[in-house]
BAGUDO-422182 format. One line per field, with one value per residue (C-alpha): residue number from 0; residue in one letter; x, y, z. Coordinates in steps of 0.02 Angstrom, whole numbers, plus 50000, padded with zeros to 5 digits. Layout:
i (NUM|...) .
aa (A|...) .
u (X|...) .
v (Y|...) .
w (Z|...) .
//
This chain:
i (0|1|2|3|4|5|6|7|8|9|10|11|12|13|14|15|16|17|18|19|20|21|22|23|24|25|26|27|28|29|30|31|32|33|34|35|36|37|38|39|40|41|42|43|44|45|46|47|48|49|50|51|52|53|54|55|56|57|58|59|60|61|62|63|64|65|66|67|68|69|70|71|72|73|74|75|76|77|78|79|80|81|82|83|84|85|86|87|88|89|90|91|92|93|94|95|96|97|98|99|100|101|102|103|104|105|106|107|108|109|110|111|112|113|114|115|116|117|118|119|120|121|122|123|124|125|126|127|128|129|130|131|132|133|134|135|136|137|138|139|140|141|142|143|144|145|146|147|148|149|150|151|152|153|154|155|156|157|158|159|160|161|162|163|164|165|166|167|168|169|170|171|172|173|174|175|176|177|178|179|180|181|182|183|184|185|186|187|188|189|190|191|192|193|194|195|196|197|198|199|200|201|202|203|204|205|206|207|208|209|210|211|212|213|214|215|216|217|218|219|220|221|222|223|224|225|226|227|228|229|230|231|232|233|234|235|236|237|238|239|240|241|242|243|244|245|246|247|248|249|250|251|252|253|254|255|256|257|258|259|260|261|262|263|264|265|266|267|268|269|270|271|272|273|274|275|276|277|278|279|280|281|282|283|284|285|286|287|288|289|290|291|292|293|294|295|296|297|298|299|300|301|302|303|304|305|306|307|308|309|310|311|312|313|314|315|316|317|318|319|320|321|322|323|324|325) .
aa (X|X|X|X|X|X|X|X|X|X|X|X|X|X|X|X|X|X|X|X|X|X|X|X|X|X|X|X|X|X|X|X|X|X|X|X|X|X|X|X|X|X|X|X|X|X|X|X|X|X|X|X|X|X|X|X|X|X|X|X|X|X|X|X|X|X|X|X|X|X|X|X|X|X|X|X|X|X|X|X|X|X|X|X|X|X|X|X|X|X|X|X|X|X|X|X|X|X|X|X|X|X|X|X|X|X|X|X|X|X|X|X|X|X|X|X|X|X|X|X|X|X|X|X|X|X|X|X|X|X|X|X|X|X|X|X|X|X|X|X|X|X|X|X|X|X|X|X|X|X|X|X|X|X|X|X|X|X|X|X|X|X|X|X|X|X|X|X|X|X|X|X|X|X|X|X|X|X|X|X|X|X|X|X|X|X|X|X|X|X|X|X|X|X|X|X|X|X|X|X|X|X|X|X|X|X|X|X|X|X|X|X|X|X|X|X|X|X|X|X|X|X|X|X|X|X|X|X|X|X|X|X|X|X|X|X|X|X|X|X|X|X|X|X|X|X|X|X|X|X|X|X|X|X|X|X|X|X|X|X|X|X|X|X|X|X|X|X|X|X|X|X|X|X|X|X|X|X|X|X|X|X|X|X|X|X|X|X|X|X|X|X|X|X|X|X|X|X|X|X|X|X|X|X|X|X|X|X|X|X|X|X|X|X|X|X|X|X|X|X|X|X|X|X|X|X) .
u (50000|50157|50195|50011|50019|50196|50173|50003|50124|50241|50092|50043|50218|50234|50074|50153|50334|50210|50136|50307|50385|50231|50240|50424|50397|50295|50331|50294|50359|50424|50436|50267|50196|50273|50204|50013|50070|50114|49958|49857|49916|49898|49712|49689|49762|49682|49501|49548|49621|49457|49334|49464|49438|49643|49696|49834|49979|50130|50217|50151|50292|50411|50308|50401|50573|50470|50419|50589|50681|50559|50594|50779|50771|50669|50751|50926|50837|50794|50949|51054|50954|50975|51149|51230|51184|50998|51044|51173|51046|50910|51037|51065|50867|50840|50994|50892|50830|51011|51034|50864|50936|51098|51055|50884|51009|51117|50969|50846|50935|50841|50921|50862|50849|50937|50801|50750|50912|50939|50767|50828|50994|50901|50762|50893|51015|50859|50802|50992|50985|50832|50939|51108|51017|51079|51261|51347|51542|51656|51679|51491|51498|51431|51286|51361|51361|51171|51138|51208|51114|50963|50997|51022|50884|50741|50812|50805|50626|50594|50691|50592|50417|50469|50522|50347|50267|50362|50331|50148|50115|49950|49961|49851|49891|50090|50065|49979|50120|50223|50139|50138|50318|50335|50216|50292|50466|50420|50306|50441|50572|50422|50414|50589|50594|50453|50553|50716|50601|50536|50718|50756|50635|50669|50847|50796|50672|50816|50953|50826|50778|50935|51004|50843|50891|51059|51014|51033|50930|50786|50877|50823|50711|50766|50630|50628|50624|50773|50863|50924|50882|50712|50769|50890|50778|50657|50767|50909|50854|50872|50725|50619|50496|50456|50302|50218|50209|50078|50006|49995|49817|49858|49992|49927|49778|49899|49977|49836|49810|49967|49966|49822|49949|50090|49942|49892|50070|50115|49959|50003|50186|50130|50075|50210|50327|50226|50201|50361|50556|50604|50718|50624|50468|50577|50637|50462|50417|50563|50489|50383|50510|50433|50257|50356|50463|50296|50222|50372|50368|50184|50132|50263|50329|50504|50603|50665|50858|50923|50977|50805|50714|50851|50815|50635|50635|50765|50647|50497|50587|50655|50479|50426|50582|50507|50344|50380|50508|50343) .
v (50000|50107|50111|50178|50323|50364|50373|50472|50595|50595|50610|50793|50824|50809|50935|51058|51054|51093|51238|51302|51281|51370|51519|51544|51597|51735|51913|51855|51903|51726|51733|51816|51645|51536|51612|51592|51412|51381|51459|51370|51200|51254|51304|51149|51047|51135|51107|50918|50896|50998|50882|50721|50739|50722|50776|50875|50824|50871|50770|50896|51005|50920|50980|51157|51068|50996|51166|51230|51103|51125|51327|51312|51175|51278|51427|51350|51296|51456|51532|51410|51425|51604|51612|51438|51317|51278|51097|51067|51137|51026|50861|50899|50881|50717|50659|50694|50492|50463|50550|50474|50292|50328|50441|50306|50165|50249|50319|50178|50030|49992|49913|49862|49680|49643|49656|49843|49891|49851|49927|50084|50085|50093|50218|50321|50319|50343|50485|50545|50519|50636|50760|50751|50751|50960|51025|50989|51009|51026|51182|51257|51253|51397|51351|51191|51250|51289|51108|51026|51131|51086|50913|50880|50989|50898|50743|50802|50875|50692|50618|50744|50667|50491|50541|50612|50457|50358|50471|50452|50639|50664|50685|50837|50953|50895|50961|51133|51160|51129|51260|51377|51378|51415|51520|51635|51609|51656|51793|51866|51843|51945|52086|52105|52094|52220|52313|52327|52367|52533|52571|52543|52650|52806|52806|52799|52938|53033|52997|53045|53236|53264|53221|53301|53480|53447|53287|53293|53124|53061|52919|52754|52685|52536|52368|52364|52157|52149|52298|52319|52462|52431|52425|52280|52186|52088|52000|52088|52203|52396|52487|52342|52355|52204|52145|52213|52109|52025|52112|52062|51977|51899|51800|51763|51698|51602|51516|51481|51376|51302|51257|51128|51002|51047|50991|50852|50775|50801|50694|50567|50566|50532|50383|50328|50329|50267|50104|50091|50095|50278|50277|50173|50298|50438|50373|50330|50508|50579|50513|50655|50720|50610|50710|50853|50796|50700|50863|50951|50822|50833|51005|51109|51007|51000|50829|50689|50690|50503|50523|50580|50438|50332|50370|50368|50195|50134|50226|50136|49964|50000|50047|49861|49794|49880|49806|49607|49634|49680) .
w (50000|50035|49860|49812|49940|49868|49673|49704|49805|49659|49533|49648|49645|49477|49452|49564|49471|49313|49390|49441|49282|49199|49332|49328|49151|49234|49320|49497|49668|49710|49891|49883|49784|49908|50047|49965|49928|50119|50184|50063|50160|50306|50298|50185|50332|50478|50375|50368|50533|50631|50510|50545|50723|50746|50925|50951|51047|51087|50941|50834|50834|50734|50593|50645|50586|50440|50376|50409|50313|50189|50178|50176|50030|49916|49964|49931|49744|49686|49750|49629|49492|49505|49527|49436|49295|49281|49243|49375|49518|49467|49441|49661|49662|49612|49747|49907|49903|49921|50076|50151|50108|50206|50333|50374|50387|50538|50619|50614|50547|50399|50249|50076|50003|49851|49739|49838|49826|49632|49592|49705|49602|49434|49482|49546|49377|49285|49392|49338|49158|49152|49256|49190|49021|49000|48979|49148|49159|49292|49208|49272|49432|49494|49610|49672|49846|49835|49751|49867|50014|49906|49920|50088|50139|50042|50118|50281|50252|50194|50356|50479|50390|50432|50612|50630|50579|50711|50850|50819|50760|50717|50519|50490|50640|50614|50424|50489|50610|50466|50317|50456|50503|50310|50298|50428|50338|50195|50230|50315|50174|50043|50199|50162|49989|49996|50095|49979|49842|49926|49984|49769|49732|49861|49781|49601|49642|49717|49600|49451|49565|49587|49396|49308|49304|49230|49131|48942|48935|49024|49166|49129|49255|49355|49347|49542|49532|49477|49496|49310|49193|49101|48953|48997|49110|48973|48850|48830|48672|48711|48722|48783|48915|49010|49061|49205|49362|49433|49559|49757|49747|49580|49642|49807|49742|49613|49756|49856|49706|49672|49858|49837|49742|49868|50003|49926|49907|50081|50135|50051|50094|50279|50258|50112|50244|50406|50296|50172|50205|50198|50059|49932|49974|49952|49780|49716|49760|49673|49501|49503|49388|49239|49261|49234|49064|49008|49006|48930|48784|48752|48794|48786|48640|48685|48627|48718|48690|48716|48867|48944|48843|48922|49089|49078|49037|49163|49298|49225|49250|49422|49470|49392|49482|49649|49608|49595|49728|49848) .
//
């Protein structure tokens, strides 16, 4: 049964790694979307756990670490991706079931049989394939640090959700205690953002008072997102505006949304790893990155290279492998 609460998880993962692809291509604030997705859980989860009945006890709070974990992962992701190699940052994020595997065999003892541990093997160099399917060299490495940050942090989120189980943590309250620890976090990290932008802005108004008299041409005004000049801030071609931002409720209301996949996923992760061996559950759930190509292939009509179309098969036969092996 583990294995049907896990690739459901990886199927709302999947959904939720669409939705982020498809926003990213959008003028959002990004800490701003996070935060809607994180308070979407948690009133999703407190509406559950009041109509579940769950008690709360004092197990609960290691949904704080959860949501911390959690906050520091994605965090870490975004940073990389906006300061190294796209390709390299997201080859760290399939590498978290790793970390469970190793990290669950010190702390709890658990090991693999041969046939779990083969079909483990070939998920995860599938899982890779996909991954290392870009341009990755040891000569891009910017970002590295915040990969591997990225890494262990999703495994440790994944870790902390097992732990939870085994304590006996009430599944819904643990998972509001967790969206609202990253809630907070992240509604404190748009504050600030919010914050630098005004501080941009007083300067530029400043800088353009105090240039205007003298000024043969009109300053350029600075896109307060990303603190470039306009012009340079869309696609590179001078004189090109770029596209207005979404607005505060927009993207609130987008998250809120894109939070009901995030929700969904975590539910099911619960009891993936209350009823499976942590870092088979965690590999299963890290497939979510076919949903994603799948949709890349037939939607956004990208092409498989061989090395993707490589992968996805030796994922699809380690998930058979897992399959006769239970």
């Amino acid at each position: 049964m583990w294995f049907v609460f896990a690739a459901a998880a990886a199927v709302c993962f999947g959904l939720r790694g669409i939705l982020y692809q498809w926003t990213s291509q959008r003028p959002i604030q990004r800490n701003l979307l996070l935060f809607g997705v994180y308070f979407s859980g948690m009133v999703i989860a407190a509406v559950a756990g009041f109509a579940a009945g769950q008690a709360w006890t004092s197990s609960v709070w290691i949904g704080t670490l959860m949501g911390l974990f959690s906050f520091v992962s994605n965090a870490a992701m975004y940073k990389g991706f906006a300061v190294g190699k796209a390709s390299l940052v997201a080859m760290f994020t399939a590498l978290p079931p790793v970390v469970v595997a190793v990290l669950a065999y010190f702390l709890w003892e658990e090991k693999l049989n041969i046939w779990q541990f083969g079909a483990f093997v070939v998920i995860m160099g599938g899982i890779l394939m996909i991954r290392y399917s870009s341009d990755i060299s040891l000569r891009h490495l910017q970002g590295a640090g915040w990969g591997v940050l990225t890494m262990l942090f999703f495994g440790f989120t994944d870790l902390s959700s097992k732990a939870s189980t085994m304590l006996g943590a009430p599944p819904l309250p643990t998972l509001v205690v967790m969206y609202a620890t990253g809630t907070l976090l992240f509604g404190l990290s748009w504050a600030m953002d919010s914050a630098r932008e005004r501080q941009a802005r007083a300067i530029l108004r400043q800088a353009v008072q105090e240039t205007a008299a003298g000024a043969a041409e009109p300053a350029a005004s600075v896109d307060t997102q990303s603190g470039v000049p306009r012009s340079e801030s869309a696609s590179g071609i001078p004189g090109e505006v770029a596209a207005p931002r979404w607005s505060v409720k927009k993207t609130f209301l987008w998250g809120l949304f894109v939070g009901i996949s995030n929700i969904c996923g975590m539910m099911l992760i619960l009891p993936a790893f209350k009823l499976g061996v942590t870092g088979l559950v965690s590999a299963v759930i890290a497939m979510n990155v076919i949903i994603v190509l799948l949709y890349a292939r037939f939607v956004l009509k990208e092409k498989f290279s061989r090395l993707e179309t490589g992968g996805l098969m030796c994922a699809i036969i380690g998930i058979l492998i897992l399959r006769l092996a239970a």
